[in-house]
N, C-alpha and C positions, 0 to 999 in steps of 0.2 A: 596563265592559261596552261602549262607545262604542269605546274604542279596539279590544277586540278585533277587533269588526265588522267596523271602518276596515280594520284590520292582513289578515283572513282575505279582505273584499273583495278588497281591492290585490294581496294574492297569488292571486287565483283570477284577475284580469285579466291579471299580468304571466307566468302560466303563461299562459293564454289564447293570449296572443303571440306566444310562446315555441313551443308546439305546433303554432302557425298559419306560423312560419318554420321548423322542422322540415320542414314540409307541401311549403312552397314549395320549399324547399333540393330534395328529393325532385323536385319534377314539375317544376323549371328555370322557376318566375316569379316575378314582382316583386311587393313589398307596397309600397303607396303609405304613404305617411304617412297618407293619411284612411283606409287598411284598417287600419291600425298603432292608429289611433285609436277607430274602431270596435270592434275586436277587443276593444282594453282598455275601452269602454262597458261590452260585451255580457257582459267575466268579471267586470267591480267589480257590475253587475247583478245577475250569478247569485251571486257570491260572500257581494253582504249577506245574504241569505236562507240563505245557503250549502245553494245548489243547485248542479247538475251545468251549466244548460242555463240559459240567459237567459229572458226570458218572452215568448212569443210575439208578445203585441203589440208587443213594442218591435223585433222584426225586420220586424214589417209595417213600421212608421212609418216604419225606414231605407229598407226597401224603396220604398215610394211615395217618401220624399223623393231618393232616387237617380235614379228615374225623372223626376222632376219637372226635376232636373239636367244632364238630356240634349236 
């Protein structure tokens, strides 16, 4: 049961990615490696639960700690 979780995670992150460089390719900009990174957080997040969307709070927390960055 563990491994599925792992296995459906990991693909809900590395689609994540994937969708998110699709995106960029389209509108002509660049993903950093910390977006690269992020992105895959936010799909292995939703994916354990195997949800669509990551969880709210956890975009606040990137959020403030970005800010905090600048």
């Amino acid at each position: 049961m563990l491994s599925w979780k792992l296995m459906k995670a990991t693909e809900r992150a590395c689609r994540n990615i994937c969708e998110e460089e699709e995106v960029a390719f389209h509108y002509n900009y660049h993903l950093s490696r910390f977006d690269r990174l992020i992105l895959w957080i936010k799909g292995f997040i939703a994916g354990w639960p195997q949800e669509e969307e990551y969880k709210p709070l956890f975009g606040k927390i990137i959020r403030l700690w970005r800010r905090k960055q600048r």
